[in-house]
N, C-alpha and C positions, 0 to 999 in steps of 0.2 A: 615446485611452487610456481603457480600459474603468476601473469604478467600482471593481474592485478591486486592478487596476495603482494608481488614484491613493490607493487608503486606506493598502496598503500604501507609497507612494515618501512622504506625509504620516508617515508612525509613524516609517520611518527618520529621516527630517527629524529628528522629535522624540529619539528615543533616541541619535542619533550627535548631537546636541546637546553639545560638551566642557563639563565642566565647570570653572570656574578654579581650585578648590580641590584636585584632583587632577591628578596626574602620569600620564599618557595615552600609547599604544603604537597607533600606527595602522598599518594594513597592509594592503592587495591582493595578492592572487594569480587574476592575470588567464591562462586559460586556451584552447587552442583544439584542434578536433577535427578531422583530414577521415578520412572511412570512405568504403569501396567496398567493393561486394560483392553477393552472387549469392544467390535464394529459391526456391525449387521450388515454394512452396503459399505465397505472402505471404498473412498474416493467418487461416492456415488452414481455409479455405473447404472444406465438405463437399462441395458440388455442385459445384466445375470444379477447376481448377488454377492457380493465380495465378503463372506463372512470370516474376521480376521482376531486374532490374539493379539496385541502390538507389545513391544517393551522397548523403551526408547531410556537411551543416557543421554543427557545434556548437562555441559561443562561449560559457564560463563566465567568470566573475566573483565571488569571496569576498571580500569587504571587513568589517575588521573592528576594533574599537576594543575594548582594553584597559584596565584602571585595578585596581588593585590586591583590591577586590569586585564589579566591576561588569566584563561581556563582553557585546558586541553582534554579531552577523554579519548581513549582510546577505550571500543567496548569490543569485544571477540565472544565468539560464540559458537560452538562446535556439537552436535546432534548425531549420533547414533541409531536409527528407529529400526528393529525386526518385527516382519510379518509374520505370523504363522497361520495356516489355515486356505479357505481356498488361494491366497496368493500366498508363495512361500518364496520371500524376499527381504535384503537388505536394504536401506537406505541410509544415506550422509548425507548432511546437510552441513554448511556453516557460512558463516559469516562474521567482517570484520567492517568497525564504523570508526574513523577517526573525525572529533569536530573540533573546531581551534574558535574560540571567542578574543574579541581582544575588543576593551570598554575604554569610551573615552567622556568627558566630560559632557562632548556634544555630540560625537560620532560617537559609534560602534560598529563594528566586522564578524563576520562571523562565517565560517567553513566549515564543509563536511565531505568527506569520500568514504566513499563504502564500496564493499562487493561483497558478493551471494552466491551459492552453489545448492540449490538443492532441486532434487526431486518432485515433479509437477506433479497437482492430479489432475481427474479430469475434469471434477469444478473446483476451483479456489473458496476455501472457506469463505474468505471476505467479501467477493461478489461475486455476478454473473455471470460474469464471463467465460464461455467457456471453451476449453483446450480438448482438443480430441485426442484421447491417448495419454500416454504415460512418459514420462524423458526427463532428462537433464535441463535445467534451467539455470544459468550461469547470466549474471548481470555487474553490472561495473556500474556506478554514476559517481557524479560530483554536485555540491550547491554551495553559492557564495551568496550571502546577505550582506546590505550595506545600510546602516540606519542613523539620520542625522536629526536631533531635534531642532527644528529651524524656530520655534519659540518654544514658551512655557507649556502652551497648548497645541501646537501644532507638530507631528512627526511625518517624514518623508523617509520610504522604503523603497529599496534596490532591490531584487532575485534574481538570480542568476543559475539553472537548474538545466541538467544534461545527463543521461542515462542511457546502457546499451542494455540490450538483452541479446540471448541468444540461447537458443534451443539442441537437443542434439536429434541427428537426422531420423531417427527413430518415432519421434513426436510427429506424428503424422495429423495436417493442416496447421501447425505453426508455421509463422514468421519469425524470423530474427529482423531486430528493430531496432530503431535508435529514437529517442525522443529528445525534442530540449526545448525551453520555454525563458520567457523574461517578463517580468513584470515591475512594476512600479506603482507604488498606492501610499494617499495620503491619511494622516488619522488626525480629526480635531477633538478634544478634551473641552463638551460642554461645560462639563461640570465635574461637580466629585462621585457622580453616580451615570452620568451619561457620555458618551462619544459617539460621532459619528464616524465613517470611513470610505473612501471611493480608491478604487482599485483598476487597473487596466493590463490585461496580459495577453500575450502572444508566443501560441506554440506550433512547431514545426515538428510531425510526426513524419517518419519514412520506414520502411522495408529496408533492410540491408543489399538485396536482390534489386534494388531500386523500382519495381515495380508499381510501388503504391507511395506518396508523398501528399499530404495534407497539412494545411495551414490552419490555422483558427485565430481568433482573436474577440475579447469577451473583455466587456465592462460592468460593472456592478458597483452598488452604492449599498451600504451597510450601515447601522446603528448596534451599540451595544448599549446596557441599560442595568444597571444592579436596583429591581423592582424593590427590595427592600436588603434587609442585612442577612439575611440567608437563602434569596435566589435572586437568577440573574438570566436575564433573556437578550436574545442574538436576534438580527434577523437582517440578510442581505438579498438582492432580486439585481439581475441583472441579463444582458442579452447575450449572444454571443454568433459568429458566424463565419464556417466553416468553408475552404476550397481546396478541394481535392481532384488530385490527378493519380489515373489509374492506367497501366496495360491493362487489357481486355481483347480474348480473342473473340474473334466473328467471321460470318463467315459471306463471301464472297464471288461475286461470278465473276470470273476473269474475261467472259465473251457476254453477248446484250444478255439482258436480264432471263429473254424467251426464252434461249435456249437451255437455260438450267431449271427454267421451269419445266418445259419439255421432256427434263432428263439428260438431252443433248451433251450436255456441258457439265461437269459435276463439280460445284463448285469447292472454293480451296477455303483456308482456315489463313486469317492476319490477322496478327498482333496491331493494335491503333491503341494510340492514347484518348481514353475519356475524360472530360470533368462533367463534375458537377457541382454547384453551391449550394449551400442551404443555411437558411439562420434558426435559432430559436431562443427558449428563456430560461436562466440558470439561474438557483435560486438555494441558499441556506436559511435554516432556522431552526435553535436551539433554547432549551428551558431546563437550569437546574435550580432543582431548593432542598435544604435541610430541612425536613419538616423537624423532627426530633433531632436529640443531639446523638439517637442512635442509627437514625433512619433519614438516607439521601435518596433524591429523585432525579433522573434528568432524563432529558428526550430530545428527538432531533430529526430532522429532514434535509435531503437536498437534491440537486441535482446536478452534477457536475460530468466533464470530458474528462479519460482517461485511457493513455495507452495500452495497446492490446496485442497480443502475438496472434491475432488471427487475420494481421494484414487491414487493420481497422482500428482507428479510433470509438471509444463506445461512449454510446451516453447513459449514465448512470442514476437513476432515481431511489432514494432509499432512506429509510425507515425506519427508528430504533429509539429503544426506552430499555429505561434501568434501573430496577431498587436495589439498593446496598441498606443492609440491615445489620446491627452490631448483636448478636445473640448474647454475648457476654463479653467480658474481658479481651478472651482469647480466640473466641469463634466470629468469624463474620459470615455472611451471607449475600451471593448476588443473585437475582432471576434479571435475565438479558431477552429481548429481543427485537428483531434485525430483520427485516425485509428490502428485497433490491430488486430493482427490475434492469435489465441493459438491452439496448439495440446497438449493432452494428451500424455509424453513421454512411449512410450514401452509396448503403446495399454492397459495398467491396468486402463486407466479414461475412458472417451468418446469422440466423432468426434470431427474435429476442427472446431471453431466456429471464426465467424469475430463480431466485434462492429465497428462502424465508430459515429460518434458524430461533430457535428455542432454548436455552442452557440456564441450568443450577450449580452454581458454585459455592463449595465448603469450603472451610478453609481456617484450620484450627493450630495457634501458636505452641508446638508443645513446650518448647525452651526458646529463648532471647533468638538465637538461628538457625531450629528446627520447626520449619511449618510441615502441614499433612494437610493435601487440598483433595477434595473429589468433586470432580466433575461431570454431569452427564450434558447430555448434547444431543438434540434432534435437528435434523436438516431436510429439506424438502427441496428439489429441482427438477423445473420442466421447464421445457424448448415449445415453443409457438408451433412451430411447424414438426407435424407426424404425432402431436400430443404426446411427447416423451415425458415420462415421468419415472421420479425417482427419490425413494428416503432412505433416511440412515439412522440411527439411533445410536450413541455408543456413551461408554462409560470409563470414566478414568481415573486412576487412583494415583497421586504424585506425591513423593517424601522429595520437601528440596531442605539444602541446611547451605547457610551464609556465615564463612570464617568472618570472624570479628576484624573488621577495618584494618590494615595496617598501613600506617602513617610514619613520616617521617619531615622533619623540619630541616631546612636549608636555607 
């Protein structure tokens, strides 16, 4: 058991600790997965075609104690996934999330540590960013929230957010990294349908190799808005502006400049440290409405910073809508789609890359905790620079079944 397996299974120890002065609500919801299904471009490789079988087990686990201010979960989650076809390969994944809430009349607290093990590709479904190569990905973070109502309408917010990653040497151009950030933001309660919000954070990214360290710091002012009694619209705009320090090698004449023009002199290769700053404008905006009581809408934009293992913070813009449709009783319906663009900020990562994604999801109750979902999924990615491009198409069939709650009172 890796050092972050055991800090985490130590903190639950402590927080699922009952106490005898309160009256306590324990419960599991133990869960399990089998998928099969077909890939035309696994991991969407520009240069070949990764044409793949998958069969993956996944085994979850929510465990969670009660008490009348105080909530704890503990959620685990362990994944199996086999290749078959041009890659013929296994993979593991898993991960474990503990959060601890505790409610007070004016304050509230709230905690969470986690860690991750799994296997990278070479784009991440969720955005752009992309990893050259295939490897192990092990991460560790923690977050502490701190929230006080200081009136009827007014709340004030603490964050407190820190994460490592770390690659294995195989993943060739990642970084191992560490991020962490703090924020503080106010919310006032116009009304019963309105509020507004302003917010102010500051994150510190670095390279574990200590090569690359970037600061940032972004403010943004927000409103929320419930347009009527079945939709509700977001929308926040703010700045943000970045200073980053980089090694960088170049190269150099050690005798006058002539002579290595000459030939004479041949010059050498040093490491200096660069910066560079830059500002620019970060911005959310969100819209959902229940048109029918069987058919939901919502949609969304943003742009936001997010760490990156390619020695770069990235900036991210992106794109997505979603109907959910109830076919009957027991059948639902989703159609998604997602578009993202990312650049490497301050030229230290690589070109900017786009992902755009497509998906229909089935998803039919056959008993109270047997579902039957299928899935298909198109994806498109290409890199600015060399016009690489790349799709995938794949298809997926998943039986999950949920043991009925078990509870128990203290």
């Amino acid at each position: 058991m890796n050092l972050g397996h055991r800090a985490a299974c130590l903190a639950a120890v402590c927080v699922f600790n009952p106490s005898p002065a309160q009256a306590a609500l324990w419960a599991a919801d133990p869960s399990i997965e089998l998928s099969c299904g077909a890939d035309d471009n696994y991991g969407l490789a520009f240069d070949r075609k990764n044409r793949v079988l998958t069969a993956s087990l996944n085994g979850g686990l929510v465990a969670s104690r009660q008490t009348e201010n105080v909530s704890t979960s503990l959620n685990a989650n362990v994944v199996g996934l086999g290749l078959r076809g041009d890659l013929h390969q296994d993979e593991w994944q898993d991960s474990i999330t503990l959060s601890h809430t505790v409610t007070g009349p004016i304050d509230s607290f709230a905690f969470s540590a986690k860690t991750h093990r799994d296997d990278t590709r070479q784009t991440p479904g969720g955005s752009a960013d992309l990893l050259i190569g295939r490897g192990l990905q092990h991460g560790v973070g923690a977050t502490a929230n701190w929230s006080r109502a200081l009136s009827e309408r007014l709340t004030a917010t603490g964050e407190l957010d820190v994460d490592r990653t770390r690659y294995s040497a195989n993943l060739a151009g990642a970084r191992d990294y560490q991020s962490g950030s703090a924020s503080a933001s106010l919310r006032y309660l116009v009304d019963e349908r309105s509020s507004v919000n302003a917010s102010l954070t500051h994150q510190d990214y670095r390279t574990l190799d200590n090569a690359v360290r970037s600061l940032s710091d972004n403010l943004s002012f927000g409103a929320v808005r419930a347009l009527s009694e079945t939709s509700n619209a977001s929308l926040s705009l703010g700045a943000y502006r970045s200073r980053t320090t980089a090694l960088q090698a170049v190269l150099v004449c050690p005798d006058v400049v002539a002579t290595c023009v000459d030939g004479l002199v041949a010059p050498i290769v040093i490491v200096q440290a660069g910066h560079t700053a830059r500002w620019g404008l970060q911005y959310s905006a969100s819209y959902s409405a229940q048109f029918t009581e069987l058919t939901k809408f919502s949609a969304g934009a943003g742009r936001q910073q997010d760490p990156s293992g390619a020695g770069s913070t990235v900036r991210s813009d992106t794109l997505k809508a979603s109907v959910d449709h109830a076919l009957s009783e027991t059948v639902n319906g989703t159609l998604s789609w997602n578009r993202s663009s990312s650049a490497y900020l301050d030229g230290v990562g690589g070109p900017q890359s786009r992902l755009q994604s497509l998906a229909l999801l089935l998803s039919k109750a056959l008993t109270p905790q047997l579902t039957l979902r299928g899935n298909v999924d198109y994806k498109r990615s290409s890199v600015s620079s060399g016009s690489l491009d790349a799709r995938s198409t794949s298809f997926v069939i998943t039986l999950r079944y949920e043991w009925q709650r078990l509870e128990a009172h203290r």
